[in-house]
C-alpha positions as CSV (number, residue, x, y, z in Angstrom):
1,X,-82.3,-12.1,31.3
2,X,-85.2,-12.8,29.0
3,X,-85.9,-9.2,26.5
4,X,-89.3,-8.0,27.2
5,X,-91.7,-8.7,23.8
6,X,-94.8,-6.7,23.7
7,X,-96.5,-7.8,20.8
8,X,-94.1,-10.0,18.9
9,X,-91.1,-7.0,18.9
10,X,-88.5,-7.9,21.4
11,X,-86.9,-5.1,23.2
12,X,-83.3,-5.4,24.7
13,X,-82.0,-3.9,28.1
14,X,-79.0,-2.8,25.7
15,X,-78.1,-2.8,22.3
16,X,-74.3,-2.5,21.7
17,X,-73.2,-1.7,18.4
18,X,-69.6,-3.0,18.1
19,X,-67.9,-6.4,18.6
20,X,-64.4,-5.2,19.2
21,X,-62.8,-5.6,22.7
22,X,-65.4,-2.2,24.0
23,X,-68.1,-3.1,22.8
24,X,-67.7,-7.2,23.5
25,X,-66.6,-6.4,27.0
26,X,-69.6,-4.0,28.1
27,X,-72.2,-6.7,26.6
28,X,-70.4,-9.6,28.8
29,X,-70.5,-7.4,31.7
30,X,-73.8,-6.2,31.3
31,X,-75.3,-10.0,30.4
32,X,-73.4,-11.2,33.0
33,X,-75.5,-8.6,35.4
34,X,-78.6,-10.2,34.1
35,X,-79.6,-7.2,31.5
36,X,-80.7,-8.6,28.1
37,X,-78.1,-7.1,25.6
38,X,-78.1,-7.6,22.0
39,X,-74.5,-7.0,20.5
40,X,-74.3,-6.4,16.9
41,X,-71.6,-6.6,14.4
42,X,-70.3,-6.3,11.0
43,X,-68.3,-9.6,10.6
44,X,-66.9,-8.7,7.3
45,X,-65.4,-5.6,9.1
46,X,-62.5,-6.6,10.9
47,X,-60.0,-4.0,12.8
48,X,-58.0,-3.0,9.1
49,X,-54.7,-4.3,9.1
50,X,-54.9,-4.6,13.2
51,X,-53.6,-8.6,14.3
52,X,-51.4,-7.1,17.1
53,X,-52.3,-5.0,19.7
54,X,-51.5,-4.2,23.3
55,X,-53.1,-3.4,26.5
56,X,-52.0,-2.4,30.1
57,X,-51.4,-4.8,33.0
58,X,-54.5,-3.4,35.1
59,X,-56.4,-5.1,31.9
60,X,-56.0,-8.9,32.5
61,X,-58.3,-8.3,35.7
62,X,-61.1,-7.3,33.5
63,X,-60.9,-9.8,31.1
64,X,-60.4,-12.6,34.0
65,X,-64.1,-10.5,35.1
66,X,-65.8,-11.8,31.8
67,X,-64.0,-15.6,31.5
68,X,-61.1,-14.4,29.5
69,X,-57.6,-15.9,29.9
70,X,-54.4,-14.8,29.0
71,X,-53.8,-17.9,27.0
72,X,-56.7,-17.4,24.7
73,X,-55.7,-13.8,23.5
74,X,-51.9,-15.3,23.4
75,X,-51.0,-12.3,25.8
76,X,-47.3,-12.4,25.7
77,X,-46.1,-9.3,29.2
78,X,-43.8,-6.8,28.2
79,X,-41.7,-4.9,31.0
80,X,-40.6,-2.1,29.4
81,X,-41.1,0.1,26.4
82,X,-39.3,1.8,23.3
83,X,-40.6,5.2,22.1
84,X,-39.2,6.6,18.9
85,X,-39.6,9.8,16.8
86,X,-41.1,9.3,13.4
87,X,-38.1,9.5,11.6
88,X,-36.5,7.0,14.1
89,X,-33.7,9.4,14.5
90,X,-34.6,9.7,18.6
91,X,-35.7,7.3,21.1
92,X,-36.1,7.1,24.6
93,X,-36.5,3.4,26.6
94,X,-38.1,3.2,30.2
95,X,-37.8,-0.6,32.2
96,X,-40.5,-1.4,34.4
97,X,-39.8,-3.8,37.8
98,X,-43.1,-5.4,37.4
99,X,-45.3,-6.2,34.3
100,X,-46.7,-3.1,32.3
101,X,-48.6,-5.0,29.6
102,X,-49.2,-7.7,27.3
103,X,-49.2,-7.9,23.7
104,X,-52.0,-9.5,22.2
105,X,-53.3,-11.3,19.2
106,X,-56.2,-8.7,18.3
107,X,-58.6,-11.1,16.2
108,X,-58.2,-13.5,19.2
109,X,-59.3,-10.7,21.9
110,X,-62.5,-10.1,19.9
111,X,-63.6,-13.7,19.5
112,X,-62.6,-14.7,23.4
113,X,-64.9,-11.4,24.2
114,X,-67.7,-12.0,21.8
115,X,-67.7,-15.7,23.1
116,X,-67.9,-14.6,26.8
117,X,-70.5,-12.0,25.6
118,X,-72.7,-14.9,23.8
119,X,-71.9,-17.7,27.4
120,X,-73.0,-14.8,29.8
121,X,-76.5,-14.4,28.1
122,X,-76.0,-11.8,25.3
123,X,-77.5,-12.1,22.0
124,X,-74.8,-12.0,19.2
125,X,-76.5,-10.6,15.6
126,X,-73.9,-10.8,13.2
127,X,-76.6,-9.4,10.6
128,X,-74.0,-7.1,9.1
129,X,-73.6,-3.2,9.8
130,X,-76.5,-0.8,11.2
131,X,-78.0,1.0,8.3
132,X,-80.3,3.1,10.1
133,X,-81.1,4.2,13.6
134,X,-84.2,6.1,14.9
135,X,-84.5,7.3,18.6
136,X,-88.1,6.3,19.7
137,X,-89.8,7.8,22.7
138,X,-88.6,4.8,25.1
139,X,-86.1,2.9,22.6
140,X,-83.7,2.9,19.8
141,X,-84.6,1.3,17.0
142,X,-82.0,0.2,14.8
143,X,-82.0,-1.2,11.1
144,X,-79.7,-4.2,10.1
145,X,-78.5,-4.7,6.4
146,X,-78.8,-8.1,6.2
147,X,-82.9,-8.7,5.5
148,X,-83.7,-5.5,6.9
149,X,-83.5,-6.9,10.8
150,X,-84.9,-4.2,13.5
151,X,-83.7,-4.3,16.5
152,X,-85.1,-2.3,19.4
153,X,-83.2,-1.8,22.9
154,X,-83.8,0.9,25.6
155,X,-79.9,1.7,26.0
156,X,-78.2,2.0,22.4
157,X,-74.5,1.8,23.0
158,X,-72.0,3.0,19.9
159,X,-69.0,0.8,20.4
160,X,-68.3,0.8,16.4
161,X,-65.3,3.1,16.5
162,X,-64.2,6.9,15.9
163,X,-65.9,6.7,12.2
164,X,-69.4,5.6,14.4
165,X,-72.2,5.0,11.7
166,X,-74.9,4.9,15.2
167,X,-73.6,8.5,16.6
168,X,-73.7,9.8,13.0
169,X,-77.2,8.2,13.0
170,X,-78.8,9.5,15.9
171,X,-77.3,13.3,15.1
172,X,-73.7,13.1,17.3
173,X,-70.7,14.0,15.6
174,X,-68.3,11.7,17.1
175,X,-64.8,14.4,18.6
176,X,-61.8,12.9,16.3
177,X,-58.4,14.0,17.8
178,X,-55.5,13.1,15.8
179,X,-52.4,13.5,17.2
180,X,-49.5,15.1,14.8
């Protein structure tokens, strides 16, 4: 779906703020739907230390939604699971009959998900991070760092983690839990 461009601005159905597997994933659904979605991202920002990563079974049928194969992400199933205690001294192992997961390669999630973003229709701004975001009457507009890019959408969508520059922007305080 084509943005709407009064004037020369061009207005999105959706800006999403985040290229990791939320924020990739909502854009190729919504693109997919025929909503014009702009999905920015901070290519120099990459999950820290993350190149393994996991997700449940009921996941491959959402990623299969948006064009995603197993293959591509290197999804490896697991059938069962090892908790231990943090000093390793306890642990407790469940089997499963059927598959429970999949192990995945993390940086290879996000590009399979960006690319099914970008072949459903979405526009992909790798401009850098959002500097600045001001809630309009009937839009968001946001500022890029990279040349000062505006980008207006109706929907804003904060996909850019617990630490979210965009909720701190438009006056949310994202809820941190940590778990001890």
């Amino acid at each position: 779906m084509t943005a709407a461009r009064p004037g020369n601005e061009i207005i999105y159905d959706a800006v999403v703020v985040g290229m990791g597997p939320a924020g990739a994933t909502l854009a190729a659904l919504l693109a997919a739907r025929k909503r014009s979605v702009a999905l920015i991202g901070d290519p120099d920002a990459p999950p820290a230390g993350q190149t393994l990563a996991w997700v449940n079974a009921k996941v491959n049928k959402l990623l299969r939604s948006v064009g995603v194969r197993p293959a591509q992400v290197r999804a490896a199933p697991f059938r069962g699971v090892t908790l231990h205690t943090a000093d390793l001294s306890k642990s407790i192992s469940s089997r499963f009959g059927r598959v429970a997961g999949y192990l995945i390669d993390r940086p290879a999630l996000e590009a399979a998900l960006v690319g099914a973003a970008e072949k459903a229709g979405a526009t992909v701004l790798s401009a850098g991070p959002v500097v600045a975001a001001e809630p309009a009457e009937d839009r968001v507009l946001l500022t890029l760092r990279e040349a000062n890019q505006l980008v207006q959408g109706k929907i804003l969508v904060g996909a850019d983690g617990v630490e979210s520059l965009v909720a701190r922007e438009v006056g949310l305080t994202p809820a941190v839990h940590y778990c001890t």
